[in-house]
C-alpha positions in Angstrom: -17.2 -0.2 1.2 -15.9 0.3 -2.4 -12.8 1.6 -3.2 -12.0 3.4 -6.3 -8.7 3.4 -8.2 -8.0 5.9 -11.1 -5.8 3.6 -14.1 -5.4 6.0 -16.5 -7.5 9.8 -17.0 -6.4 11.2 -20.3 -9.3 13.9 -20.0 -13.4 14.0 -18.6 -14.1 11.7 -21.8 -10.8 8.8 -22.1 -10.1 6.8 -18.6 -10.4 3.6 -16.9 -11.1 3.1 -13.4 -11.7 -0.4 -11.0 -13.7 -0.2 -8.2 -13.2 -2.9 -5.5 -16.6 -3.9 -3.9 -15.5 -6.9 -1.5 -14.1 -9.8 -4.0 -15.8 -8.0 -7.0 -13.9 -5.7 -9.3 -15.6 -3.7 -11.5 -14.3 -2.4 -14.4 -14.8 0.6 -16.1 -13.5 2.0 -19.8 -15.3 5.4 -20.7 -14.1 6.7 -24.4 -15.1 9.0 -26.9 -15.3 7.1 -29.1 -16.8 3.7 -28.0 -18.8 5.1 -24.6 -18.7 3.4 -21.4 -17.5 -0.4 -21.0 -18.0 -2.5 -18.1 -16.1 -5.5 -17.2 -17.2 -7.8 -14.1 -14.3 -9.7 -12.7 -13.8 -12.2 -9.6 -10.5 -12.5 -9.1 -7.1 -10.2 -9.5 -5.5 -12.6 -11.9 -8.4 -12.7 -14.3 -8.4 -8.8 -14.0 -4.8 -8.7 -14.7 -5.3 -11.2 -17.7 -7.7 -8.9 -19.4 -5.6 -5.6 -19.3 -2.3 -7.7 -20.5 -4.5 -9.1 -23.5 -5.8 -5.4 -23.5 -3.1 -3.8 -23.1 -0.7 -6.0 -24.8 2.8 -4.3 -27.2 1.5 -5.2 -30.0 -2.3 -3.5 -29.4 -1.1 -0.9 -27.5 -1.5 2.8 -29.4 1.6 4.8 -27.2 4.8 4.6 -25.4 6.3 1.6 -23.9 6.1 4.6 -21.1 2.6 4.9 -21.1 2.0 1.0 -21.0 4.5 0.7 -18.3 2.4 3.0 -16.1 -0.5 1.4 -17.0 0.0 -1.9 -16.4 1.9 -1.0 -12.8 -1.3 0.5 -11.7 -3.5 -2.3 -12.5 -0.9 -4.3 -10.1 -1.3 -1.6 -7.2 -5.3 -2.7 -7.3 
């Protein structure tokens, strides 16, 4: 069974979403801009070391807010 977990929706075109498919977790960023990006990963921590390169202060386009929530919903995964 896969499970599905919203990180961020900014509208039907900007979000990111993980899907959880046994020890698999899929990845996906859909943008305007750039399309849809998919990111294969094996393990939590190499998830979680992705979106904190990813997602890192000095990348990040927004409030310390908006990271905040970010990165605490990649930990509820």
């Amino acid at each position: 069974m896969i499970k599905k977990h919203l990180i961020y929706k900014r509208d039907k075109w900007n979000m990111l979403t993980v899907e959880v498919n046994g020890k698999t977790l899929i990845l996906r960023e859909i943008s305007d801009q750039w399309g849809e990006e998919c990111h294969t990963f094996l393990s939590r921590p190499a998830m979680m070391h992705w979106a904190e390169d990813r997602f890192s202060k000095e990348k990040f386009e927004g409030t310390e807010e908006e990271r905040t929530t970010i990165m605490q919903a990649f930990k509820e995964v």
